[in-house]
N, C-alpha and C positions, 0 to 999 in steps of 0.2 A: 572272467570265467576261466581264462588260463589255470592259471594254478589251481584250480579245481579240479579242472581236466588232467593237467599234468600229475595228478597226484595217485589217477587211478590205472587201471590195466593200460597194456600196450594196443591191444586194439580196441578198447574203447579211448583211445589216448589218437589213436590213427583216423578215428572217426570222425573228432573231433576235429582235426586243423584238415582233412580233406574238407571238410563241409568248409571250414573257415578259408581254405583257399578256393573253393567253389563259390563262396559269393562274394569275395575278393577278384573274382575271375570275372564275374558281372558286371562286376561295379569298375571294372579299369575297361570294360567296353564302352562302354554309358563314355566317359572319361576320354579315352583316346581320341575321339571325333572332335574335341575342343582343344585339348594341352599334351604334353608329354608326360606320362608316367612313369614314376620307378619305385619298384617295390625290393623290398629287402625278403630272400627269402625263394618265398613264392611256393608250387609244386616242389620245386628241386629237391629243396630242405628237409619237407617233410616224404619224398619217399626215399631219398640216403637216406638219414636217421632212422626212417620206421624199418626200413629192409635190414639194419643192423641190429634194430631192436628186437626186430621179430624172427630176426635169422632166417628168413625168404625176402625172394626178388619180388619186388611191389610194381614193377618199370611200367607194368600194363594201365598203373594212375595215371600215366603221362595223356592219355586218351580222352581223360576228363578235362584236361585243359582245353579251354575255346581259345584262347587267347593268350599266343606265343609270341615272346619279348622279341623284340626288335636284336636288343643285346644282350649280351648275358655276362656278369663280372662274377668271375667266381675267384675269390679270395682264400688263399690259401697260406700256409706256413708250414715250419716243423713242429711237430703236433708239442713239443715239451717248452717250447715257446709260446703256444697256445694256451697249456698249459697253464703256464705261468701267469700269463696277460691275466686267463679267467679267475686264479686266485686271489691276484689284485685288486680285480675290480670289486671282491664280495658276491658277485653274482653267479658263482659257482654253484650249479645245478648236478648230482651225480649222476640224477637220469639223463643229464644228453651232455656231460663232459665229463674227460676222461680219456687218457693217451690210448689206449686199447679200444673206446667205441670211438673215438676218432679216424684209428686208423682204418676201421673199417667203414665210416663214413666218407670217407676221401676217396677208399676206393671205388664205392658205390657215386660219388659225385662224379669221379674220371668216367666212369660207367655210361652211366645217362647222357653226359656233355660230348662223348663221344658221336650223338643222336645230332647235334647242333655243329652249324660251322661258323656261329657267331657269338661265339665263346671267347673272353678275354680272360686267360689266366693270369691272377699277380699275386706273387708269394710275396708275403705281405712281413718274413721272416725276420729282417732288417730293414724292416720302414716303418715310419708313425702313421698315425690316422692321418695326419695332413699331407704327408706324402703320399698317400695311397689315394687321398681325394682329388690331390692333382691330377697324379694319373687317367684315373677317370676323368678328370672335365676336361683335360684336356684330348682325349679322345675321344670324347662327346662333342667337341670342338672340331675335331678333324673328320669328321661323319656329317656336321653339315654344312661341311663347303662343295 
C-alpha cells in the first residue's frame, strides 16, 4: 500500500503512515509485556517529513502516541553524504529525498528530539552500517547492566 499512498497528495500521504503508526503504536503495546521492541522510524519520521512537506508544524501528532520508546537513535549525517548513499542504493524517492527537504527535515527532527532526554544522536557521516550497528548494541549493552 506504500507506494500507493506515496504517490498521492501530501495529506492524504500524512493520513496515511499516521494511521500506519497508530497501529504500529498498538501492536508494540500487545509486544512490550513479553520482548523488547525496536522500530525504525516510528511518529518521528513521519511528522519531520510531513511538517517539511506541508510547510506547518504537525509536533501536536506527537499526542497520538501511547507508547514512547524507551530510546531513541537518531541517525544522522551531512545531508550531501546522504545524498549520495541514497543514489547508490537506486532507492532514491524525490518525494522524501533531497538535500533541501533534508535539511529541513533535520531541523524539524532536532525539534521534536529536543521533547526527549533519551535521545542518542550518531552522525553516521563517516561510519558504515556496521559501525553504526555497533554503536547501538553496544549501548543497548550498557542500559542493561
Amino acid at each position: 500500500y506504500r507506494k500507493h499512498f506515496d504517490s498521492l497528495d501530501n495529506e492524504t500521504n500524512l493520513s496515511y503512515y499516521i494511521t500506519a503508526n497508530h497501529v504500529l503504536d498498538c501492536q508494540i503495546g500487545d509486544y512490550l509485556s513479553k520482548q523488547n521492541v525496536v522500530c525504525d522510524r516510528y511518529y518521528f519520521t513521519t511528522i519531520a517529513y510531513h511538517s517539511a512537506k506541508l510547510e506547518r508544524n504537525i509536533d501536536y501528532l506527537l499526542k497520538e502516541m501511547k507508547t514512547t520508546p524507551n530510546k531513541i537513535y537518531y541517525l544522522t549525517g551531512e545531508v550531501t553524504v546522504l545524498n549520495a548513499r541514497a543514489e547508490k542504493t537506486g532507492l532514491k524517492n524525490d518525494r522524501f529525498h533531497g538535500i533541501d527537504l533534508w535539511k529541513k527535515v533535520e531541523f524539524n527532527y532536532n525539534k521534536l528530539f529536543k521533547r526527549f532526554s533519551n535521545v542518542v544522536k550518531i552522525d553516521t557521516t563517516n561510519k558504515t552500517e556496521e559501525e553504526v550497528l555497533q554503536i547501538v548494541l553496544n549501548d543497548l549493552k550498557r542500559g542493561k547492566k
